[in-house]
C-alpha positions in Angstrom: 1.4 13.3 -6.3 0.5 9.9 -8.0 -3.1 9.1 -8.6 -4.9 7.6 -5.0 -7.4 5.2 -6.2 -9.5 2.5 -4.5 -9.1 4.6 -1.1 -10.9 3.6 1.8 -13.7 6.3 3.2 -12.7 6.8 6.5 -15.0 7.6 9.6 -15.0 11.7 10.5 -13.7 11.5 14.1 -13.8 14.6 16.6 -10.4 13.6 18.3 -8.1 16.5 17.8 -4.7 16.5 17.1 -2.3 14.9 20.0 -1.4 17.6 22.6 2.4 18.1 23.1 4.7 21.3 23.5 4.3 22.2 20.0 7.2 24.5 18.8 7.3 26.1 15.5 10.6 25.3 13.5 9.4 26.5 9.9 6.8 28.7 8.6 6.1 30.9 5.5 3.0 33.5 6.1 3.9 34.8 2.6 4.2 38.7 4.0 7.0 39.9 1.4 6.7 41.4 -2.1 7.7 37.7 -4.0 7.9 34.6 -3.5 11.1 33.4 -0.8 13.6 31.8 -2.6 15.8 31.2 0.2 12.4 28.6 1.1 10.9 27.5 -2.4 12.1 26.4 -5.4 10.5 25.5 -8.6 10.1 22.2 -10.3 9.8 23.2 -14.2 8.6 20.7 -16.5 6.2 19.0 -18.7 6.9 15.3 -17.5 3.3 15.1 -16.1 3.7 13.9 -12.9 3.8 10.2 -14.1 -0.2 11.0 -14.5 -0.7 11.5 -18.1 -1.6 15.9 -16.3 -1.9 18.4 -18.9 -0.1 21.3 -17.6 3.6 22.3 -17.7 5.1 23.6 -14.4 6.9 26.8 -15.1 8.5 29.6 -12.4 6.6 32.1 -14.5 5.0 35.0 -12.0 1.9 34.0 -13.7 1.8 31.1 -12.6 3.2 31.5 -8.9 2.7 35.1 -7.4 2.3 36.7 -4.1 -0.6 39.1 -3.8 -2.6 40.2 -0.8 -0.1 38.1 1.9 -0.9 35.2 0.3 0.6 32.7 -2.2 -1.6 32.3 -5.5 -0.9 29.2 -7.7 -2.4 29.8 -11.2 -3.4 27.5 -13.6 -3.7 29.1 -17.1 -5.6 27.4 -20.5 -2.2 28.0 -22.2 0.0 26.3 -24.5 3.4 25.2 -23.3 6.9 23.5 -24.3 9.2 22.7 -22.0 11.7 20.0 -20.8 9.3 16.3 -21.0 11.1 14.7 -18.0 11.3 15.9 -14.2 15.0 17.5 -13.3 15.9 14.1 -11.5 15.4 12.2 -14.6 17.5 14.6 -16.6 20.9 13.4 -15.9 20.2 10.7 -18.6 20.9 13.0 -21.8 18.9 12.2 -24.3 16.0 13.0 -21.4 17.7 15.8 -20.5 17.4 17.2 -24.6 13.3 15.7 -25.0 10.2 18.5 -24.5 7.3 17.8 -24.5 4.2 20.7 -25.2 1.7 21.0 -23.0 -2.5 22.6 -23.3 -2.0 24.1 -19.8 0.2 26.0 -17.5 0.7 25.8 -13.6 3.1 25.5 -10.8 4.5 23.1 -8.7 6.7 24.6 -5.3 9.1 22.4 -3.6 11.5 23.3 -0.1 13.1 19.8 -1.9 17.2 21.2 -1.0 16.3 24.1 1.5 13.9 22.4 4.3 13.0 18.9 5.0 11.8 17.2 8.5 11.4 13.7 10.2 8.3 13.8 12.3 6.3 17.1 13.4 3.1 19.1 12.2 2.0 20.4 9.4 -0.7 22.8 8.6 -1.5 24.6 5.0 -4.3 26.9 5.1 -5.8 27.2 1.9 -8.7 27.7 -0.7 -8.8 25.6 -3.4 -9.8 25.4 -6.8 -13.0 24.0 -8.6 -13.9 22.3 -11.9 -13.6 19.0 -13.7 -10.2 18.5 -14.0 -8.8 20.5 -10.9 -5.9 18.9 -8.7 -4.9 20.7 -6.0 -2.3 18.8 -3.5 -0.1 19.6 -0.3 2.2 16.7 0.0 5.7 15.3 0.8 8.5 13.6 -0.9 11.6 11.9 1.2 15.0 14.1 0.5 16.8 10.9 -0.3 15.6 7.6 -1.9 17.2 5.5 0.9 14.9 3.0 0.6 14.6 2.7 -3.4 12.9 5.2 -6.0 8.9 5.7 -6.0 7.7 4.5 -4.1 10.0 2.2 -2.3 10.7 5.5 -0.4 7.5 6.8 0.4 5.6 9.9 -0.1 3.0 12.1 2.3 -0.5 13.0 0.6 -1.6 15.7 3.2 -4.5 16.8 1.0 -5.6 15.9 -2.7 -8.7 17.3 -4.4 -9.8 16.4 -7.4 -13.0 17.7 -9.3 -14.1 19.9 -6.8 -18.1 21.7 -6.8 -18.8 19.4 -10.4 -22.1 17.2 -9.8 -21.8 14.0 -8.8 -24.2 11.0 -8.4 -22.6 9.1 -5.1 -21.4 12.4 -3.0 -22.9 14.0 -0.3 -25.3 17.1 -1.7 -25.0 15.7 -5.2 -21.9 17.9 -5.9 -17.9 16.5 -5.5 -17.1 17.4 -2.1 -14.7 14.8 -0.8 -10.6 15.4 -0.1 -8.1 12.9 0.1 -5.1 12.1 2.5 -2.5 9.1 1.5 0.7 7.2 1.7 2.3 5.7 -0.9 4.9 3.0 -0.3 5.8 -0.7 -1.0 8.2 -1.6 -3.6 9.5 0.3 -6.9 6.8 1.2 -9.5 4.9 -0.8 -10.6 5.3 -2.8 -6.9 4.1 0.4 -5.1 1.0 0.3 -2.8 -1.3 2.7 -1.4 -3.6 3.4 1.8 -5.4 6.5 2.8 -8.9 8.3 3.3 -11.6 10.6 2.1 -13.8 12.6 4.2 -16.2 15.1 3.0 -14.4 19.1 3.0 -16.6 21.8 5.0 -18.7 24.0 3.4 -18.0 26.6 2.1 -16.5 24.7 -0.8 -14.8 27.6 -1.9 -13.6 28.6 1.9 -10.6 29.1 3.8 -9.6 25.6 5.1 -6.7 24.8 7.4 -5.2 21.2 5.9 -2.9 19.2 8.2 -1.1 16.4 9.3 0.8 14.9 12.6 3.4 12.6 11.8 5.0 10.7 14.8 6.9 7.6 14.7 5.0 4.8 13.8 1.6 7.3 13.3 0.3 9.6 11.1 -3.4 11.8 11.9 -4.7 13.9 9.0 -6.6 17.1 10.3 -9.1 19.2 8.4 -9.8 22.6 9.8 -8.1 20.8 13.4 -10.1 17.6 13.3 -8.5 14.3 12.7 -10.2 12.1 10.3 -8.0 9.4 9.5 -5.4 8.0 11.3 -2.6 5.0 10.1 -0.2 3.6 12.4 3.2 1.3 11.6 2.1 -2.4 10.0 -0.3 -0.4 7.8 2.6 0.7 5.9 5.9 -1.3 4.8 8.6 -1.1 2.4 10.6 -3.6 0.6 13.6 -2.4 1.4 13.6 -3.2 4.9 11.4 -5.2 8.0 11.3 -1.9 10.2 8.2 -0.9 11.1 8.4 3.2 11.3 10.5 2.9 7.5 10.4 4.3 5.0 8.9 7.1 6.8 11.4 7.6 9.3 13.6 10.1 6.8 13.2 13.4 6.2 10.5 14.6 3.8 10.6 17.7 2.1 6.9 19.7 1.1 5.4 20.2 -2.2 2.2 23.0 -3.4 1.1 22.4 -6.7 -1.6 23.1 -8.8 -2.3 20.1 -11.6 -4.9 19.9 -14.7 -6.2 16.5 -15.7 -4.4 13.2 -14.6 -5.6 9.7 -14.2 -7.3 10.6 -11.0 -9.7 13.8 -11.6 -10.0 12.2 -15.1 -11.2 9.0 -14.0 -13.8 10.7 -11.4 -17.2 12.7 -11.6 -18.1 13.8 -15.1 -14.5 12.7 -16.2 -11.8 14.2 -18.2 -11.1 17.6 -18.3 -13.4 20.9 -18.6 -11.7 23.6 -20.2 -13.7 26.2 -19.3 -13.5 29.4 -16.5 -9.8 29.7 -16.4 -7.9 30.8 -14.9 -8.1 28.8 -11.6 -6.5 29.8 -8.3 -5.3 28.0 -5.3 -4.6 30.6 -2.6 -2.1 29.7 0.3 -3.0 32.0 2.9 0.7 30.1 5.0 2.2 27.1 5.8 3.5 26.3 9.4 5.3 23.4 10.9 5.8 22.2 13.9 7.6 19.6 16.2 7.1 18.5 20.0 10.2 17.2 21.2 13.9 15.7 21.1 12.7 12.7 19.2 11.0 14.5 16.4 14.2 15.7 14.1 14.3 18.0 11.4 16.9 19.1 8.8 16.9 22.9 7.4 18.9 24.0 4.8 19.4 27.2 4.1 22.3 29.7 3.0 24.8 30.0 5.7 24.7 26.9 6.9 22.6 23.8 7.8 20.6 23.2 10.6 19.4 20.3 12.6 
């Protein structure tokens, strides 16, 4: 989740999400005691996210928890050491011994080694988190870096929010109301580009929402509670690595559910920085679902036993 700014506000359209034989080839509607680990692991650090965020990602129960049937992310005003560099940066060892300490606490839940998929739909119903400082995200990272590291590779921004209920001068109702679907891609940081949308989130604020995406070849519609609102097709995105139009998203991408505090983005918006006030603060997964249509759209699932494609 790297900070998206300068997006375009895109026109709400009532188109809904292309019709096909939609088949369901991975889901979670968090009914067990615990989290699945045969579906989710945890990224555990205090890197940041290469966004100057203020929380460490821990597996902690207290930070990730099922309660209810549904999956509660929980950031904490809590202060935390732990490893200052993401796991794929730690094969370097002197990165591998550095920690970094941290004012909050969160977590981050990846299917990165267990479940990844190339083309199809996905849906996240969800509440999410307010406050100055909030950053909820739903997103996707590509399994491999075929194409070159971030963001060379690409990366899927099915929903960012950022700042969420805090008064603000140039949103609708005077209050931060506005989500945010991207892609990232281009050339190795710092040649990376980015192009998405906002559109204004349904009230209630603090409501169940269903976020979503349809990802075809050459396409990508993002969906709020099943309406599209912003749509990119191939020649709105490229990569340096190659002239073809569909790359680099044309690989399979893994999904991410994280909860971050602070960060160039929420800093940078509304009243800016970070309130520390009313913690803790919850996003609430209700499930996740994907789908895909037909022969074209592949998928790759990992799990014990075997792999699947």
């Amino acid at each position: 989740m790297i900070a998206a700014l300068g997006l375009m506000l895109a026109a709400t359209a009532a188109t809904p999400a292309p019709a096909g034989d939609w088949r369901l080839v991975w889901s979670d509607e968090f009914d067990g005691p615990a989290i699945d680990r045969a579906k989710w692991d945890f990224d555990v650090d205090c890197w940041g996210g290469g966004n100057n965020e203020r929380q460490c990602y821990t597996d902690d129960p207290r930070n990730a928890a099922v309660e209810d049937g549904r999956l509660v992310i929980t950031a904490r005003k809590e202060r935390a050491t732990g490893p200052a560099w993401p796991v794929a940066q730690r094969s370097d060892p002197e990165k591998a011994k550095a920690t970094a300490t941290k004012d909050f606490t969160s977590a981050r839940l990846v299917t990165r080694g267990k479940a990844a998929w190339t083309y199809g739909k996905v849906e996240v119903r969800a509440k999410l988190p307010q406050g100055q400082g909030t950053w909820p995200a739903i997103w996707m990272l590509p399994d491999d870096a075929r194409y070159g590291a971030w963001a060379a590779s690409g990366e899927i921004d099915i929903l960012e929010a950022v700042n969420l209920g805090v008064a603000c001068n140039d949103c609708t109702g005077g209050i931060e109301n506005r989500i945010l679907g991207t892609l990232h891609f281009g050339g190795t940081a710092p040649d990376n580009v980015h192009k998405g949308a906002e559109t204004v989130l349904p009230a209630p604020l603090d409501g169940w929402h269903v976020f979503g995406i349809v990802w075809r070849k050459g396409r990508f519609d993002w969906t709020i509670d099943g309406r599209v609102y912003a749509t990119q097709v191939a020649g709105d995105w490229n990569t340096a690595a190659t002239d073809d139009p569909a790359a680099p998203f044309d690989r399979p991408f893994h999904l991410i559910l994280n909860l971050a505090i602070g960060g160039g983005l929420p800093e940078s918006r509304t009243a800016g920085g970070v309130d520390e006030s009313g913690y803790p603060k919850r996003m609430e997964i209700d499930w996740v679902r994907v789908w895909q249509s037909d022969a074209k759209d592949a998928s790759s699932e990992r799990e014990a036993g075997g792999e699947k494609d």
